[in-house]
C-alpha positions as CSV (number, residue, x, y, z in Angstrom):
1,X,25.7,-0.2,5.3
2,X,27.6,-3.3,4.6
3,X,27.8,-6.3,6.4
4,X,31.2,-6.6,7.5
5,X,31.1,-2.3,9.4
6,X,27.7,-4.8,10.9
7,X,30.4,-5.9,13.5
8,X,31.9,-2.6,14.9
9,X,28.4,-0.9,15.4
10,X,26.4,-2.0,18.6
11,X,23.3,-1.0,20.3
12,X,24.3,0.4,23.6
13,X,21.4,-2.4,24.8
14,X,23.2,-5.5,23.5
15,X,26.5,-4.7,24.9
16,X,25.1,-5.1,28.3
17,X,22.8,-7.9,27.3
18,X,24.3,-9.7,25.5
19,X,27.1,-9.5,22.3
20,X,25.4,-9.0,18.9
21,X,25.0,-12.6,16.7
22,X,27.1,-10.9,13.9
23,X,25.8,-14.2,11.5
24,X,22.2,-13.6,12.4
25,X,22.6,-9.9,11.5
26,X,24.8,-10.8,8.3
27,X,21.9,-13.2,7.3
28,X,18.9,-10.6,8.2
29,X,20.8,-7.3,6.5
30,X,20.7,-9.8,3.3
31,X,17.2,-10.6,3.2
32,X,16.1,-7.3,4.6
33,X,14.3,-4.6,2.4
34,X,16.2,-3.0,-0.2
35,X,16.3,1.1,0.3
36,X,14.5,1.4,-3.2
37,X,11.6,-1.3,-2.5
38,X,11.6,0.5,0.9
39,X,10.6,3.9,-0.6
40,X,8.6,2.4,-3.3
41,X,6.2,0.2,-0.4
42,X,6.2,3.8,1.3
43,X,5.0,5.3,-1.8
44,X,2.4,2.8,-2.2
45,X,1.1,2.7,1.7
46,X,1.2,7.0,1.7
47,X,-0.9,6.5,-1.1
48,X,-3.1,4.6,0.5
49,X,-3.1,7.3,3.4
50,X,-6.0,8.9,2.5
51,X,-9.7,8.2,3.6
52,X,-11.6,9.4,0.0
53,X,-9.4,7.2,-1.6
54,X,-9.6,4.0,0.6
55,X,-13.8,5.1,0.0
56,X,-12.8,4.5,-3.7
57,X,-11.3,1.1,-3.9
58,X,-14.2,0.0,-1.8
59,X,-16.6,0.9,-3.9
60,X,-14.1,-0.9,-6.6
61,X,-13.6,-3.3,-4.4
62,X,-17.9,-4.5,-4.9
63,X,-17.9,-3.4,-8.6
64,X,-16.4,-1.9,-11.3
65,X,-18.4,2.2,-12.1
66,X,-18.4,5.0,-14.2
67,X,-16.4,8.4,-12.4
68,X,-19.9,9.6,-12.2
69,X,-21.1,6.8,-10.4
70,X,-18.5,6.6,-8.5
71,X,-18.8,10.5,-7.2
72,X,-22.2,9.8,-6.2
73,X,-21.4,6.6,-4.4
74,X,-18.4,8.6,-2.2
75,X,-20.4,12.0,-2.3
76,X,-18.0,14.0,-4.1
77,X,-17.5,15.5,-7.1
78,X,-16.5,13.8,-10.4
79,X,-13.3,16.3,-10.9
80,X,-12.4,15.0,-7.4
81,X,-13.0,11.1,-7.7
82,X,-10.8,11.9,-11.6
83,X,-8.1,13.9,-9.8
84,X,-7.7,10.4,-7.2
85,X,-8.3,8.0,-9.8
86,X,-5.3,9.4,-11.7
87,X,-3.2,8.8,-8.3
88,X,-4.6,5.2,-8.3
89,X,-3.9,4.4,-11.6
90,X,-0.4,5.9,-11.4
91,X,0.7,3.1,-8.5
92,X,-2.0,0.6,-10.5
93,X,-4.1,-0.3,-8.0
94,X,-6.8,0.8,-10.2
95,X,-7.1,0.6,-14.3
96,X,-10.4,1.1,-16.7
97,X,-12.5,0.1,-19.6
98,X,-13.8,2.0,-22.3
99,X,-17.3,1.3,-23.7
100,X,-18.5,3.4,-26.0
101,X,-18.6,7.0,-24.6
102,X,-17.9,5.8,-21.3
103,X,-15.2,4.7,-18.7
104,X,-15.4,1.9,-16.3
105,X,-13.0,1.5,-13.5
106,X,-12.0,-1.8,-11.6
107,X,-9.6,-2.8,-9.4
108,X,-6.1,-3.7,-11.0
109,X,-6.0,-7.0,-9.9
110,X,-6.7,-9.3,-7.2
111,X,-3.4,-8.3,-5.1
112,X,-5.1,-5.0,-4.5
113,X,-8.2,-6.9,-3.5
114,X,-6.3,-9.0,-1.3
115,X,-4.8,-6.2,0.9
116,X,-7.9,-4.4,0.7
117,X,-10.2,-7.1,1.9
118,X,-7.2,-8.1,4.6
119,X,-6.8,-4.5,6.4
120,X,-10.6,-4.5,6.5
121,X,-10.2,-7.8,8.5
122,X,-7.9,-6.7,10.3
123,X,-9.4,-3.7,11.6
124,X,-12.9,-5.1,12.5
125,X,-11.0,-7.5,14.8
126,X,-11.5,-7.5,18.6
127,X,-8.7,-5.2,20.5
128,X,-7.2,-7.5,23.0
């Protein structure tokens, strides 16, 4: 939508309320998401949308494992914890090491931590 059809489109709210602050809305529809970062950050959070994997990244989120370890830490099978890592690593919220015979996966980087650590926070706080 562009800015300038902003000023024939009102809420049937406002009109009774009060008329629409066309430069506040100009200013907002600016800053606002783009569509594509929109469906990318939907992407992202419907990833996230799943309890085994959110079991995952905490287990990432203490230390880096093996798939095998990992499958017996979340109590399901290594094809399983594979299958998710894939979907992990596609978004990069996860990545991995080789050593030797052997692949160690850690959390991408600390932004992943961060949002991890500050949902868990969040949700462990009192309701009001």
């Amino acid at each position: 939508m562009n800015p300038a059809s902003l000023e024939n489109e009102k809420s049937p709210n406002c009109e009774v309320q009060h008329p629409v602050d066309i430069n506040s809305v100009r200013q907002i529809h600016r800053d606002i998401l783009s569509v594509e970062k929109a469906q990318r950050m939907a992407e992202f959070f419907s990833l996230l949308g799943d309890a085994n994997r959110l079991r995952i990244l905490s287990a990432l989120a203490k230390q880096e494992l093996c798939v095998c370890d990992l499958a017996a830490v979340v109590k399901m099978s290594e094809s399983a914890v594979s299958h998710q890592l894939r979907a992990l690593r596609a978004l990069r919220l996860v990545s991995y090491r080789k050593q030797g015979r052997n692949v160690f996966y850690y959390l991408k980087d600390s932004h992943v931590l961060n949002l991890y650590r500050e949902v868990a926070e969040h949700l462990d706080e009192p309701e009001d």
